[in-house]
HTML snippet that shows the backbone in 3Dmol.js (N, CA, C, O; Angstrom):
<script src="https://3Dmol.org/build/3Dmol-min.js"></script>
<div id="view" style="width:600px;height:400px;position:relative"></div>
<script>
const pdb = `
ATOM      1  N   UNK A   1     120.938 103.712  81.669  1.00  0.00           N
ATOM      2  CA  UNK A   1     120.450 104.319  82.886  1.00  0.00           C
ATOM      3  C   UNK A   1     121.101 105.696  83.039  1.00  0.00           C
ATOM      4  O   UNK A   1     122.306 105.792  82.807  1.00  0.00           O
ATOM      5  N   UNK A   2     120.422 106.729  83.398  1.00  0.00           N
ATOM      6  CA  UNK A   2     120.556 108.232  83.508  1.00  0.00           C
ATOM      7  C   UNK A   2     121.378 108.300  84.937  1.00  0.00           C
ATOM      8  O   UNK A   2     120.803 108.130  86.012  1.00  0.00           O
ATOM      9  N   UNK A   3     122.626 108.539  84.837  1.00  0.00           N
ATOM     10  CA  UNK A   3     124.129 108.507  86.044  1.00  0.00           C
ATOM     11  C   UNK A   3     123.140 109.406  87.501  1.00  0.00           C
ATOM     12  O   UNK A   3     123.024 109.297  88.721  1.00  0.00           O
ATOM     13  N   UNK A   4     122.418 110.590  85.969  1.00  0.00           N
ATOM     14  CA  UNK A   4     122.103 112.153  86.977  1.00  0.00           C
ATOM     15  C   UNK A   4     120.568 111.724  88.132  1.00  0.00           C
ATOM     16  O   UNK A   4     120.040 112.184  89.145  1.00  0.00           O
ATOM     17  N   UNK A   5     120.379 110.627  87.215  1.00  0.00           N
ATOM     18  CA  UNK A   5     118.729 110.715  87.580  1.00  0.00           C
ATOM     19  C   UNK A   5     118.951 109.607  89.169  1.00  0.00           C
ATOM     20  O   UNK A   5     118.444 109.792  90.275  1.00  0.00           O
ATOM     21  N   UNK A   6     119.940 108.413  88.695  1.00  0.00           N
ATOM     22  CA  UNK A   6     120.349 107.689  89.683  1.00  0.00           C
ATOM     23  C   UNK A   6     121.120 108.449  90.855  1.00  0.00           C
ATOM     24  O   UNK A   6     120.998 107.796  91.892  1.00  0.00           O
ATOM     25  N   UNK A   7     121.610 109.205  90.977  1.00  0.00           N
ATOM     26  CA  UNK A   7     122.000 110.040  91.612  1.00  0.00           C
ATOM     27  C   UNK A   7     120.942 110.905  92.696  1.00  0.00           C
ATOM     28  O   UNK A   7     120.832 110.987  93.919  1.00  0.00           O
ATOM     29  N   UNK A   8     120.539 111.242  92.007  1.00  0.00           N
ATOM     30  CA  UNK A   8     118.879 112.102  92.641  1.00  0.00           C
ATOM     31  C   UNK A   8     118.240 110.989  93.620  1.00  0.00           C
ATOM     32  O   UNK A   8     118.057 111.102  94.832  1.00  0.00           O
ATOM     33  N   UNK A   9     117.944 109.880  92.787  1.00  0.00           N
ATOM     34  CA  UNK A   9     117.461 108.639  93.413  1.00  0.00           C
ATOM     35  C   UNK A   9     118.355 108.550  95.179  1.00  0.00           C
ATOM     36  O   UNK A   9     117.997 109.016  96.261  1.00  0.00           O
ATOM     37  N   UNK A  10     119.258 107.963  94.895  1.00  0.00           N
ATOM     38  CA  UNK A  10     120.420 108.014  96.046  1.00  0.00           C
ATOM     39  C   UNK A  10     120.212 108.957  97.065  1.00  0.00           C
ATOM     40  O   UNK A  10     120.018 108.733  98.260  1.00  0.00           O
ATOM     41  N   UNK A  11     120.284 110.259  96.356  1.00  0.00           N
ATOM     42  CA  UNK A  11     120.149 111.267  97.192  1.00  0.00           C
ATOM     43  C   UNK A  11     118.811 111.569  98.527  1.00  0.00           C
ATOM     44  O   UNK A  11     118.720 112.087  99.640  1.00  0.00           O
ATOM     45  N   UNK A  12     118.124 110.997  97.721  1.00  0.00           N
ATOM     46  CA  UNK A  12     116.512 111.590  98.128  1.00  0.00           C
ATOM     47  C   UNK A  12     116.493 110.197  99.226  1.00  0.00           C
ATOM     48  O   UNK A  12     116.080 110.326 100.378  1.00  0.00           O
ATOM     49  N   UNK A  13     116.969 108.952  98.718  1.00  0.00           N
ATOM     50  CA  UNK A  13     117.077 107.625  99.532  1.00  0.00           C
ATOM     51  C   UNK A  13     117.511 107.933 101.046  1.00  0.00           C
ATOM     52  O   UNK A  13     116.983 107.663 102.125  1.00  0.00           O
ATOM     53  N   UNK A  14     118.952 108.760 100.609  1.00  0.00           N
ATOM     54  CA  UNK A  14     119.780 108.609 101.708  1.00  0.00           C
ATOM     55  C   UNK A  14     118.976 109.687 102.863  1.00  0.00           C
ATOM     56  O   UNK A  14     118.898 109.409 104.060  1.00  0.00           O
ATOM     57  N   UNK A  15     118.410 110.947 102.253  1.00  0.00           N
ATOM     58  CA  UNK A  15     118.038 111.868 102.987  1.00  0.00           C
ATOM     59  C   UNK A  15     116.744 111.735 103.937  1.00  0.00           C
ATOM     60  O   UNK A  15     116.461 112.270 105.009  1.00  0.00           O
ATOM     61  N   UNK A  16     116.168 110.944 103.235  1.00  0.00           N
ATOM     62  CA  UNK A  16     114.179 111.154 103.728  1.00  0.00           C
ATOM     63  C   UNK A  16     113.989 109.818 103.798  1.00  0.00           C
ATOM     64  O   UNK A  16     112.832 109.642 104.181  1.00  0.00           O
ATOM     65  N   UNK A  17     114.738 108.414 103.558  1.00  0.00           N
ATOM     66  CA  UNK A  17     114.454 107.168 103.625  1.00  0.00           C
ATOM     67  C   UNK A  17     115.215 106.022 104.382  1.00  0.00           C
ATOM     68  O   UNK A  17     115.226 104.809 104.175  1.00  0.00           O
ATOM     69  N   UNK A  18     115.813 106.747 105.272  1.00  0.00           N
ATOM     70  CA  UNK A  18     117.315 105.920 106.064  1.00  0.00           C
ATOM     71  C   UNK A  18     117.904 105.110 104.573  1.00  0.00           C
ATOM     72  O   UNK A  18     117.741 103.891 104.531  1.00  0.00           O
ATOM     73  N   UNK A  19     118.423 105.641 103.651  1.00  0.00           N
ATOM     74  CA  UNK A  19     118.831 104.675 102.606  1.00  0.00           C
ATOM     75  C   UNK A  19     118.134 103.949 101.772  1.00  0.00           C
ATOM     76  O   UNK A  19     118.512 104.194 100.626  1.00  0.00           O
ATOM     77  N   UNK A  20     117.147 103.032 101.804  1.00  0.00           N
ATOM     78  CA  UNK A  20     116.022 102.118 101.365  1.00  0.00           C
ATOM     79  C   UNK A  20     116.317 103.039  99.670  1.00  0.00           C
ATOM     80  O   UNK A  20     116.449 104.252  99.508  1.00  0.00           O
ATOM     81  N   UNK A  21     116.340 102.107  98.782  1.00  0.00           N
ATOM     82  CA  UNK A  21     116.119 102.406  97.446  1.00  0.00           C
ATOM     83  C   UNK A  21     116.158 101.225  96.364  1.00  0.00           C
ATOM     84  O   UNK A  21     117.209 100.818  95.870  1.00  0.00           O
ATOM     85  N   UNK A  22     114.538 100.585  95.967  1.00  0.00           N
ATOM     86  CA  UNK A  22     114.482  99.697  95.390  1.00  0.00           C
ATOM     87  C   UNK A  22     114.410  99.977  93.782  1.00  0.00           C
ATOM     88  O   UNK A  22     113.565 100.744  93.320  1.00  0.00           O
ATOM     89  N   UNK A  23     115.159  99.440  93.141  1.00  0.00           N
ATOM     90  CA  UNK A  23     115.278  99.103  91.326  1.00  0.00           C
ATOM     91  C   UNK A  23     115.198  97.820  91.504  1.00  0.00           C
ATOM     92  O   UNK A  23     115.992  97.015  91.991  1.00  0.00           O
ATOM     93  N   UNK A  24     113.417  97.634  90.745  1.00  0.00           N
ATOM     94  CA  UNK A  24     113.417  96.519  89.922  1.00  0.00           C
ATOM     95  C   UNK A  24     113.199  96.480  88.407  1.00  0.00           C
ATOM     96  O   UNK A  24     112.457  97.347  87.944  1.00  0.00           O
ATOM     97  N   UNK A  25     113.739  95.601  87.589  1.00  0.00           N
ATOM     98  CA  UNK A  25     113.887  95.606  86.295  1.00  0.00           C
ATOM     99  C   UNK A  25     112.860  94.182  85.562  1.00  0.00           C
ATOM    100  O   UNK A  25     113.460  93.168  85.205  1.00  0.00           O
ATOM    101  N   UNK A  26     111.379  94.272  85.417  1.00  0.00           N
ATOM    102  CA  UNK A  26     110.731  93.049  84.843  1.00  0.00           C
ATOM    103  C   UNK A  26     110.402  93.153  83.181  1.00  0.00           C
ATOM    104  O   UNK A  26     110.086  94.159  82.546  1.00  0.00           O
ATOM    105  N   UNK A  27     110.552  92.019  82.789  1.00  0.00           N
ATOM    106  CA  UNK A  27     109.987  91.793  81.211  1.00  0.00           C
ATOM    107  C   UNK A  27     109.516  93.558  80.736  1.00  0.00           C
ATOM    108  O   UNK A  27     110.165  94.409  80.127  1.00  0.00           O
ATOM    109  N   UNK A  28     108.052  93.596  81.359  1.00  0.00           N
ATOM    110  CA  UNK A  28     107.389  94.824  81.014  1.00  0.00           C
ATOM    111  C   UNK A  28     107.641  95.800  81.615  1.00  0.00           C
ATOM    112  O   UNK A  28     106.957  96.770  81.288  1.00  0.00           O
ATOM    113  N   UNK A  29     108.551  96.002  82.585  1.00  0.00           N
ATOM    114  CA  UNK A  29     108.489  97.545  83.335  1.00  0.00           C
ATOM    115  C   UNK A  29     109.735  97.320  84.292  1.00  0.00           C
ATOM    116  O   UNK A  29     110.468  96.402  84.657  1.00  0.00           O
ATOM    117  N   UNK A  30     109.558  98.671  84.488  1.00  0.00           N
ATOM    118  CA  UNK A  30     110.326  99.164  85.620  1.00  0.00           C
ATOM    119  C   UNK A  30     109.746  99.472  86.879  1.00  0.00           C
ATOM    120  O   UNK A  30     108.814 100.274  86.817  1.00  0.00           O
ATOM    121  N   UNK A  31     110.188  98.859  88.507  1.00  0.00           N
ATOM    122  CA  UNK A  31     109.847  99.715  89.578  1.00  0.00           C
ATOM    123  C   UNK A  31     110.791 100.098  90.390  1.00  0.00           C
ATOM    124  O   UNK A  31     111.697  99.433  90.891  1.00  0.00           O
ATOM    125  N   UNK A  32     110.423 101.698  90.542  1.00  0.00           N
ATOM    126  CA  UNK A  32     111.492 102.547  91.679  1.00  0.00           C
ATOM    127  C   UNK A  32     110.787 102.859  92.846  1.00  0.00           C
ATOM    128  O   UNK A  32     109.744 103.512  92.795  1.00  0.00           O
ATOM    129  N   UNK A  33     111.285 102.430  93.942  1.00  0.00           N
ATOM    130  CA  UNK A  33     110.658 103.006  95.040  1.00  0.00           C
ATOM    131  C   UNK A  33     111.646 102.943  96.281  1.00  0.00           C
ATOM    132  O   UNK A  33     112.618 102.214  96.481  1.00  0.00           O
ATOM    133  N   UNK A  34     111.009 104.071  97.141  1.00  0.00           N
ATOM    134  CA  UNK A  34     112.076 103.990  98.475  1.00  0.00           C
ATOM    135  C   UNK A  34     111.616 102.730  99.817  1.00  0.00           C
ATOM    136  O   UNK A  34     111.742 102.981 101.015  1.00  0.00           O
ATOM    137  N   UNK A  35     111.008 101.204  99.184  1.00  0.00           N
ATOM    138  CA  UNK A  35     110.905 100.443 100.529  1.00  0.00           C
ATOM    139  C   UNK A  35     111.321  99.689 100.392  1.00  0.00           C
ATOM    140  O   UNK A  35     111.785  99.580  99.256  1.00  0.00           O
ATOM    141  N   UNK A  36     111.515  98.682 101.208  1.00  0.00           N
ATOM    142  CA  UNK A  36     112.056  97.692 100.774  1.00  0.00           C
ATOM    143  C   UNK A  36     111.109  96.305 100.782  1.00  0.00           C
ATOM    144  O   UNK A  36     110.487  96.115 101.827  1.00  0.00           O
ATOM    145  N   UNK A  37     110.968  95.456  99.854  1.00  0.00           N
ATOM    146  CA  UNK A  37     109.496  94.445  99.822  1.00  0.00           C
ATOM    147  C   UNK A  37     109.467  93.545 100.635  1.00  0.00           C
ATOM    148  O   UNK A  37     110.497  93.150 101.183  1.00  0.00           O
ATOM    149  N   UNK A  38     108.716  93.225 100.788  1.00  0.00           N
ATOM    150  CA  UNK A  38     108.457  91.974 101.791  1.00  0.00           C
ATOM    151  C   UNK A  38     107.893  90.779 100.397  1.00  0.00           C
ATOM    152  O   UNK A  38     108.460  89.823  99.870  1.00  0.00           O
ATOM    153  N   UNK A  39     107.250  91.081 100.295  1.00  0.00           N
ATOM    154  CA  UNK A  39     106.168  90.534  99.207  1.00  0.00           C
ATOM    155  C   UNK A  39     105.561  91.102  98.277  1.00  0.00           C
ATOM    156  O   UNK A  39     105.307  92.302  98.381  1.00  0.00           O
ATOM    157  N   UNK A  40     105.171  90.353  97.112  1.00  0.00           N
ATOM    158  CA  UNK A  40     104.332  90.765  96.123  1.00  0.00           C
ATOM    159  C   UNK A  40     103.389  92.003  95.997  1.00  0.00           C
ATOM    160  O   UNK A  40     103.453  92.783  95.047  1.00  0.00           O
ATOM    161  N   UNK A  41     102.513  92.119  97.031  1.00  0.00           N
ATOM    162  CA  UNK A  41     101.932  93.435  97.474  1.00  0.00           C
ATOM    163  C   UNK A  41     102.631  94.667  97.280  1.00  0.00           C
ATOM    164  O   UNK A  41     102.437  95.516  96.410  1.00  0.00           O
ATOM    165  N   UNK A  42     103.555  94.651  98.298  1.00  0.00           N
ATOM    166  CA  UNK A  42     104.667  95.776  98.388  1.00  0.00           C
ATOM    167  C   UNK A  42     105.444  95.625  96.745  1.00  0.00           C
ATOM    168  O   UNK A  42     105.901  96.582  96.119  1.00  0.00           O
ATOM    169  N   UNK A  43     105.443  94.767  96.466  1.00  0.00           N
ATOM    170  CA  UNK A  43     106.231  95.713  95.037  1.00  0.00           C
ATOM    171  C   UNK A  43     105.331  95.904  94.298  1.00  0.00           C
ATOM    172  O   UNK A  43     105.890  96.370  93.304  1.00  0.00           O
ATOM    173  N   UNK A  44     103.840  95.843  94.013  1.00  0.00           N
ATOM    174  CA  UNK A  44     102.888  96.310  93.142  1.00  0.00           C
ATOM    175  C   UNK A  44     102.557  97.494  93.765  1.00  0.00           C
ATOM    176  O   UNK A  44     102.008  98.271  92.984  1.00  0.00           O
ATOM    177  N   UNK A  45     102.711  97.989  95.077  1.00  0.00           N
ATOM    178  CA  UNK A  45     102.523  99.505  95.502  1.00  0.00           C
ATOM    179  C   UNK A  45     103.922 100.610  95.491  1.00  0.00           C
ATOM    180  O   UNK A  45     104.171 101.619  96.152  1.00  0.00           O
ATOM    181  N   UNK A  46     104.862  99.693  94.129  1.00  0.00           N
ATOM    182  CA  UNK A  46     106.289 100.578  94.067  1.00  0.00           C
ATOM    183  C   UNK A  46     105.905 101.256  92.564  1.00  0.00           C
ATOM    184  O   UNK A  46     105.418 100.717  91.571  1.00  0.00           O
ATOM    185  N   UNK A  47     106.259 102.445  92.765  1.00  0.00           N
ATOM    186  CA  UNK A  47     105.533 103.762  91.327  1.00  0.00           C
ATOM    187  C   UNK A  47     106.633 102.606  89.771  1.00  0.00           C
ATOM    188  O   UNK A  47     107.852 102.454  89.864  1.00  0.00           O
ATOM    189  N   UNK A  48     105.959 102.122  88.808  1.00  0.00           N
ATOM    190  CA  UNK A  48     106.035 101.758  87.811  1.00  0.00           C
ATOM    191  C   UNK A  48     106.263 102.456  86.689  1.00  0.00           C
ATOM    192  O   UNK A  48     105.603 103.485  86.548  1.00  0.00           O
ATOM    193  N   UNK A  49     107.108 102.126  85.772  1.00  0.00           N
ATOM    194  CA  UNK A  49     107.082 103.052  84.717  1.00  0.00           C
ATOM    195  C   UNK A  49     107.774 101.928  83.775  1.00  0.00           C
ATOM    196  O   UNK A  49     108.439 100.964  84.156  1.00  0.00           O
ATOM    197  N   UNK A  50     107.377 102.382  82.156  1.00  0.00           N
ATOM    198  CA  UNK A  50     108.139 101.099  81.258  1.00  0.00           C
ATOM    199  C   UNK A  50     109.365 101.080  80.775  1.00  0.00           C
ATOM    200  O   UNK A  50     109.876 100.211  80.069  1.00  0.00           O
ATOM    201  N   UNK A  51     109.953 102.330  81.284  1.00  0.00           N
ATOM    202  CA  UNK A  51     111.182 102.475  81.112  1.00  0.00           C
ATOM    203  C   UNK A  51     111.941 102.999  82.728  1.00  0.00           C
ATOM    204  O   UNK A  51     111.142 103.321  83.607  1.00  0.00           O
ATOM    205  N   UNK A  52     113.140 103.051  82.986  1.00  0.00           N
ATOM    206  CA  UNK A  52     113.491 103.183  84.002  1.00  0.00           C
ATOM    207  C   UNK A  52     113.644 104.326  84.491  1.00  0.00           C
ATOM    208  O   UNK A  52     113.653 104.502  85.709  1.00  0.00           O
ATOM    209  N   UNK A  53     113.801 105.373  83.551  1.00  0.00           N
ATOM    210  CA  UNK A  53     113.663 107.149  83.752  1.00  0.00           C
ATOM    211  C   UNK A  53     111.766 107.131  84.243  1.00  0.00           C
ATOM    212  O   UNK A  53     111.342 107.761  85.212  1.00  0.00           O
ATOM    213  N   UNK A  54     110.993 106.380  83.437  1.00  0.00           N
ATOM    214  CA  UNK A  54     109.508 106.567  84.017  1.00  0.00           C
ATOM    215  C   UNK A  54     109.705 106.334  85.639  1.00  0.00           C
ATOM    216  O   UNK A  54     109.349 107.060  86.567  1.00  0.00           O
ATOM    217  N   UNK A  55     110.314 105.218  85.654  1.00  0.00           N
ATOM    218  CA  UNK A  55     109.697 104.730  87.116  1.00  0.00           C
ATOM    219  C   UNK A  55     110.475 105.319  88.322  1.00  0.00           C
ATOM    220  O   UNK A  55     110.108 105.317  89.497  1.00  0.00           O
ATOM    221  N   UNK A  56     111.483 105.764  87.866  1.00  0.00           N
ATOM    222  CA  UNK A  56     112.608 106.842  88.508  1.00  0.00           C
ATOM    223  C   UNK A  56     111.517 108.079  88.797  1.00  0.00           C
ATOM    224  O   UNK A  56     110.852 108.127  89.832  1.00  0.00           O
ATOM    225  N   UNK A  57     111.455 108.817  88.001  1.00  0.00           N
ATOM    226  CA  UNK A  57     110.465 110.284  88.139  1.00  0.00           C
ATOM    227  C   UNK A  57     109.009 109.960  88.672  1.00  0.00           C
ATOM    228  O   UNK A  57     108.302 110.822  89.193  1.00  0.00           O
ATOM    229  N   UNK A  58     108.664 108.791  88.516  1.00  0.00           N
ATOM    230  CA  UNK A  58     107.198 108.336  89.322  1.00  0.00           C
ATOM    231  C   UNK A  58     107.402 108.253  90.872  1.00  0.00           C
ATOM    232  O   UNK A  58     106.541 108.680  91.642  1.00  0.00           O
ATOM    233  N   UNK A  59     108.508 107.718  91.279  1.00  0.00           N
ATOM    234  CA  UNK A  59     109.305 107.596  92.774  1.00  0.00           C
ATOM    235  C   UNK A  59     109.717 108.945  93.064  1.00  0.00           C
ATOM    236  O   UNK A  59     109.086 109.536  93.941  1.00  0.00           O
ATOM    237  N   UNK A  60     110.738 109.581  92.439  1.00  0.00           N
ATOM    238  CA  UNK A  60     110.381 111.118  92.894  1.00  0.00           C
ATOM    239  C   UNK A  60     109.631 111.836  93.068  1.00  0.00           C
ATOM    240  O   UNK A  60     109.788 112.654  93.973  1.00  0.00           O
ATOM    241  N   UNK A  61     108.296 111.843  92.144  1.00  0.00           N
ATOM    242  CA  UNK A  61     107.267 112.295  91.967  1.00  0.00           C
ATOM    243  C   UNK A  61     106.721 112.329  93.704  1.00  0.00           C
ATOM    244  O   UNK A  61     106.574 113.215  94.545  1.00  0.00           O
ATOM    245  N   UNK A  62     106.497 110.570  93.655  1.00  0.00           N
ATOM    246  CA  UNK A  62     105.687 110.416  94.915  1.00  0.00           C
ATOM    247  C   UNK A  62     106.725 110.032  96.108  1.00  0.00           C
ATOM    248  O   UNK A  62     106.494 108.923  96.592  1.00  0.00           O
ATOM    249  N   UNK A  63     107.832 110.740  96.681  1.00  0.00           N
ATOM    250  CA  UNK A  63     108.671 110.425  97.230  1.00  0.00           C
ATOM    251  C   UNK A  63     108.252 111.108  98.520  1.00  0.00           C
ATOM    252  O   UNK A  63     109.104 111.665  99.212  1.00  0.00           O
ATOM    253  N   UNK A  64     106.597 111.081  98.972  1.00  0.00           N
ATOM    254  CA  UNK A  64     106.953 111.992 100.148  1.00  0.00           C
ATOM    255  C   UNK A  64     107.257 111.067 101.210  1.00  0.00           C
ATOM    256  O   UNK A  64     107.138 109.879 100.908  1.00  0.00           O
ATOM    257  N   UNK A  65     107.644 111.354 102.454  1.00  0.00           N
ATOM    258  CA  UNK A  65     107.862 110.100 103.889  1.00  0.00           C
ATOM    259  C   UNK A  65     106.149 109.173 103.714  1.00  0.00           C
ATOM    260  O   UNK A  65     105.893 107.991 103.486  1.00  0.00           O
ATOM    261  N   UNK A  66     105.102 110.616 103.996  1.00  0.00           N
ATOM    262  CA  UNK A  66     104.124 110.290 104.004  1.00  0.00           C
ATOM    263  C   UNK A  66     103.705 109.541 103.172  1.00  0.00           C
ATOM    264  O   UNK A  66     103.206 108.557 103.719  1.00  0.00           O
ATOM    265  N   UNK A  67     103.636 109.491 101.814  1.00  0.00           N
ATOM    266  CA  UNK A  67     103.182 108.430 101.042  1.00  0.00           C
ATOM    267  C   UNK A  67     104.071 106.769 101.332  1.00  0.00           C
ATOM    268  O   UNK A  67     103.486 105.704 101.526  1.00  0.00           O
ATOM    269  N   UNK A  68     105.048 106.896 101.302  1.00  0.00           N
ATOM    270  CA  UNK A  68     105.840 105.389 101.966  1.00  0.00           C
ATOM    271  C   UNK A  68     105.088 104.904 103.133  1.00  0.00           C
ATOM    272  O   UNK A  68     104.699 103.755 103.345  1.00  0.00           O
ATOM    273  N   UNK A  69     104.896 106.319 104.108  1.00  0.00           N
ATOM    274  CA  UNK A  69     104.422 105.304 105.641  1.00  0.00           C
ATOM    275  C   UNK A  69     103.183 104.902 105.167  1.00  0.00           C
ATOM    276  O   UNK A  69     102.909 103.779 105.590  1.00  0.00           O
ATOM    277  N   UNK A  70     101.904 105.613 104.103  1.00  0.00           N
ATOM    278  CA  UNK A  70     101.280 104.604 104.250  1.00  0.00           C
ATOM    279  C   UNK A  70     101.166 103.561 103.798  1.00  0.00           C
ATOM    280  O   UNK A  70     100.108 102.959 103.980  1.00  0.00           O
ATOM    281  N   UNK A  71     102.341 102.902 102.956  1.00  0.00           N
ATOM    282  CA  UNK A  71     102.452 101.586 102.194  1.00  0.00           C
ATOM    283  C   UNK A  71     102.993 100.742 103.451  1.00  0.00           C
ATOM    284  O   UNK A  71     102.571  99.722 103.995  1.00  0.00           O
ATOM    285  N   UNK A  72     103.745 101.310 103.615  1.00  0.00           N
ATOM    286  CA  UNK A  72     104.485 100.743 105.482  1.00  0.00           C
ATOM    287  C   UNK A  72     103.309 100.191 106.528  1.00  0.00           C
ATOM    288  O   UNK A  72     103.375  99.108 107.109  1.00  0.00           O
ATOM    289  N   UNK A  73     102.212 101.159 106.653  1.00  0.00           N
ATOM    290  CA  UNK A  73     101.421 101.361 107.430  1.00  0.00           C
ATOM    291  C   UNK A  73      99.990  99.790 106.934  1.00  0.00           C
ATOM    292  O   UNK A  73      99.202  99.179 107.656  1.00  0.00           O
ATOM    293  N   UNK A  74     100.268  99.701 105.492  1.00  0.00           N
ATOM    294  CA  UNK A  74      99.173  98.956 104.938  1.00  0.00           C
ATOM    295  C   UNK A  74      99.573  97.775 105.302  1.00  0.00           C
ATOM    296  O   UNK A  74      98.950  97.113 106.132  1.00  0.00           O
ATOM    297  N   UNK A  75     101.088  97.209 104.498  1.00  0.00           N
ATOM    298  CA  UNK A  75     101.276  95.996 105.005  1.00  0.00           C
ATOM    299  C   UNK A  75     101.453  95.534 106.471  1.00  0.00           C
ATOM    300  O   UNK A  75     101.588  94.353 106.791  1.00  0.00           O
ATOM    301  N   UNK A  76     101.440  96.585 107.336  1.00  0.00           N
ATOM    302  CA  UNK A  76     101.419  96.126 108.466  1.00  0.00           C
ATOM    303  C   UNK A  76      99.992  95.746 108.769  1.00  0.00           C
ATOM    304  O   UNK A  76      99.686  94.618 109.155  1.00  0.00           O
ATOM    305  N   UNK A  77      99.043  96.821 108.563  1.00  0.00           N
ATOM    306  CA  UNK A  77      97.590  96.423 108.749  1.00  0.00           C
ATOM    307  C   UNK A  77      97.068  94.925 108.168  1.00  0.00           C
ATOM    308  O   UNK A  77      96.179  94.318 108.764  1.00  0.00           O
ATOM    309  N   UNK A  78      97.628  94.449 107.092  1.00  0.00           N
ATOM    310  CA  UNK A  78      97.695  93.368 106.517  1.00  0.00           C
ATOM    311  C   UNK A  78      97.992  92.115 106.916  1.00  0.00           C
ATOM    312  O   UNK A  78      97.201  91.238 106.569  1.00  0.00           O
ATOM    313  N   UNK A  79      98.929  91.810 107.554  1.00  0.00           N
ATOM    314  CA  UNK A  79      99.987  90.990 108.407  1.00  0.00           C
ATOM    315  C   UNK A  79      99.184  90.807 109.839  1.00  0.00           C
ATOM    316  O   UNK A  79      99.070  89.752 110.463  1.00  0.00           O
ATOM    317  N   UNK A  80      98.614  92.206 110.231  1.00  0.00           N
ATOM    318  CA  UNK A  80      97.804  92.173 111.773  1.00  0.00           C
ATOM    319  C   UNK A  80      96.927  91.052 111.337  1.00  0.00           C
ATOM    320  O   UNK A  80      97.192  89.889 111.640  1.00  0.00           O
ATOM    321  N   UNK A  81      95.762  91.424 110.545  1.00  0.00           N
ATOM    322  CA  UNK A  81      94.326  91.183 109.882  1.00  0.00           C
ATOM    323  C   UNK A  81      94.944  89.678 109.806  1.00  0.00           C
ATOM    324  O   UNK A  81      94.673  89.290 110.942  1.00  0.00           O
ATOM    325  N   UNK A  82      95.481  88.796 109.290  1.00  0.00           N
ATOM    326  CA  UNK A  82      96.734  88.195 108.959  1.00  0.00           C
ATOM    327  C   UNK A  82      96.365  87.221 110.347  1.00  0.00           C
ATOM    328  O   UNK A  82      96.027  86.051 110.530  1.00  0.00           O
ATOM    329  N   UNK A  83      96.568  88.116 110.981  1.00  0.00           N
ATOM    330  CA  UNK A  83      97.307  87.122 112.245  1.00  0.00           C
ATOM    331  C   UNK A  83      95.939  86.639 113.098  1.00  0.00           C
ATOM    332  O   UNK A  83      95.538  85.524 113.431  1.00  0.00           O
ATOM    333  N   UNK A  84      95.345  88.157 113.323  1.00  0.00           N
ATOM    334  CA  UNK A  84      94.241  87.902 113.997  1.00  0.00           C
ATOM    335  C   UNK A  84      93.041  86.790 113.816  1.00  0.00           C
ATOM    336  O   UNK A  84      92.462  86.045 114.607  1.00  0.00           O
ATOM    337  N   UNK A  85      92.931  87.052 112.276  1.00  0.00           N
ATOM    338  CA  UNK A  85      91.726  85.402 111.828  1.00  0.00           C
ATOM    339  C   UNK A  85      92.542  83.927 111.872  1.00  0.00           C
ATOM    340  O   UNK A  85      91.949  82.858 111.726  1.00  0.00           O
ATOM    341  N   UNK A  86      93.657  84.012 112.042  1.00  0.00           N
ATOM    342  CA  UNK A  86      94.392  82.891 112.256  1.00  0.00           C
ATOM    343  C   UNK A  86      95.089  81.992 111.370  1.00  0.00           C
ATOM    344  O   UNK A  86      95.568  80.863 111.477  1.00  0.00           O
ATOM    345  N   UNK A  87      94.937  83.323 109.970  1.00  0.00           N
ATOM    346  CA  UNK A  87      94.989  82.631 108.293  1.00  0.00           C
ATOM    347  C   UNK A  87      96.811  82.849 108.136  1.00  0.00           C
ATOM    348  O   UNK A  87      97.416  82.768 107.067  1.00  0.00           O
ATOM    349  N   UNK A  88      97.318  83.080 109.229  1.00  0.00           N
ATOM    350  CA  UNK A  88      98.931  83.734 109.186  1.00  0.00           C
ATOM    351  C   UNK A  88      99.686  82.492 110.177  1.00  0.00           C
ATOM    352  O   UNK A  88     100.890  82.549 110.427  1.00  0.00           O
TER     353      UNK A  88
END
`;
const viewer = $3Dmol.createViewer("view");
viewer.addModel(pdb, "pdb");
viewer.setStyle({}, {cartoon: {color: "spectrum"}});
viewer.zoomTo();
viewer.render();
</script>
């Protein structure tokens, strides 16, 4: 793992994400992202890469507030929808 790149990670976490900074490590890939999961959903909408520098620079890449709130914004819409048909 790249000390410099984890670092950046941290950085960008602490600044624009109240902290939130997820590394996951599976069989086939890597995911970096600034949320934290609830569920399955939420970690298939965390930027992927097959190595951990990919999925690092895919999370920077797309590190704006705005792109998080609307993953934030989905699973909430989700959870509503969720509740309202009575399937929650």
């Amino acid at each position: 793992m790249d000390a410099k790149l984890v670092d950046k990670l941290i950085q960008r976490a602490e600044r624009d994400f109240d902290g939130h900074l997820t590394i996951l490590r599976f069989t086939t890939n890597w995911r970096v992202g600034f949320v934290t999961p609830d569920e399955r959903a939420d970690i298939d909408g965390i930027p992927v890469g097959k190595t951990f520098e990919d999925a690092a620079k895919a999370a920077l890449a797309m590190s704006t507030a705005e792109h998080w709130k609307k993953i934030q914004d989905a699973r909430i819409h989700f959870w509503q929808n969720l509740r309202e048909t009575g399937a929650a």
